[in-house]
C-alpha positions in Angstrom: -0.4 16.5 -15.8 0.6 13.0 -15.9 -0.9 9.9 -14.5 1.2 7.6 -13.1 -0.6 3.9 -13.4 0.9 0.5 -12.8 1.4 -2.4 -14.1 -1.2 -4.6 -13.7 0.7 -8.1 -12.1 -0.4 -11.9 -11.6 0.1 -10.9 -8.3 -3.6 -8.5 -8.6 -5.1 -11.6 -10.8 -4.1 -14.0 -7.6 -5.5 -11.6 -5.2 -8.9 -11.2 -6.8 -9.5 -14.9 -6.9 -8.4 -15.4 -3.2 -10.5 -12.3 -1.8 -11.2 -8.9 -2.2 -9.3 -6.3 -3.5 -9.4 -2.4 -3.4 -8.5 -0.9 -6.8 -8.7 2.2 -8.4 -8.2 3.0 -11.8 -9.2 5.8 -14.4 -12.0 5.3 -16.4 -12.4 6.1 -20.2 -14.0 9.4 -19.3 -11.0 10.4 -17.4 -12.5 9.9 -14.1 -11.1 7.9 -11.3 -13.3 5.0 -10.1 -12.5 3.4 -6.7 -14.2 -0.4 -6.4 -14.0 -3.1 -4.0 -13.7 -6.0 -6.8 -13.3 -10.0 -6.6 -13.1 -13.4 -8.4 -13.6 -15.4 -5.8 -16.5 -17.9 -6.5 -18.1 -17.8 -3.1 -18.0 -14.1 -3.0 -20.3 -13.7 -6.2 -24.1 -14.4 -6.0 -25.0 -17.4 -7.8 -27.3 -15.4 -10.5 -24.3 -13.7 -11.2 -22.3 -16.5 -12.1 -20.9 -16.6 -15.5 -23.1 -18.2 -17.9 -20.7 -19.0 -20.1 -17.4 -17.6 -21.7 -17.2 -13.7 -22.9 -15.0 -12.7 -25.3 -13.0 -10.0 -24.8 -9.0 -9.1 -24.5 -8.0 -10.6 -21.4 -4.2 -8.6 -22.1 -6.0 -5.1 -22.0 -9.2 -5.9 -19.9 -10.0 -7.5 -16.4 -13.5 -8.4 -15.9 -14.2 -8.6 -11.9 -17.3 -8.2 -9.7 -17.6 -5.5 -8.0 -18.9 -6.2 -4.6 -20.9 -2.8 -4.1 -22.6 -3.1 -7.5 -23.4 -6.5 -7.0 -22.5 -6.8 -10.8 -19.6 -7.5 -13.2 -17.6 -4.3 -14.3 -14.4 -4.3 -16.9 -11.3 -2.2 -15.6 -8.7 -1.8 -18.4 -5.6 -2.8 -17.1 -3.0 -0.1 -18.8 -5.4 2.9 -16.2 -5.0 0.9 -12.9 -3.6 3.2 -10.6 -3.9 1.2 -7.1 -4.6 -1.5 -5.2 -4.3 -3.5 -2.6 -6.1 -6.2 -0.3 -9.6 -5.4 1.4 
């Protein structure tokens, strides 16, 4: 079977800053994670604020809070296979 993901655009990047966003993706155990994610400062609790900068390969990985976790999770970018606007 093949999966058929897309490209992950500015268009997503702009999105999760401005609100929430509904994306789903396939994790690295092959199994498909839905989560209701954001960037959006005033969305993320203030003890979950960035302390400072983590490195990591903003080309391959998006790191964005997921609103039902309350907490940060990384979605590679290459295994999204939806979203849209919450």
């Amino acid at each position: 079977m093949t999966t058929n993901y897309i490209e992950w655009t500015p268009e997503i990047t702009e999105a999760l800053h401005n609100g929430v966003v509904e994306v789903e993706f396939e994790k690295k155990d092959g199994t498909v994670r839905r989560m209701l994610a954001t960037l959006k400062s005033t969305s993320i609790p203030s003890e979950k604020t960035p302390k400072g900068v983590k490195e990591y390969d903003r080309s391959i990985l998006a790191r964005v809070f997921d609103i039902e976790k309350q907490d940060w999770r990384t979605i590679t970018k290459g295994r999204l296979l939806s979203w849209k606007v919450a």
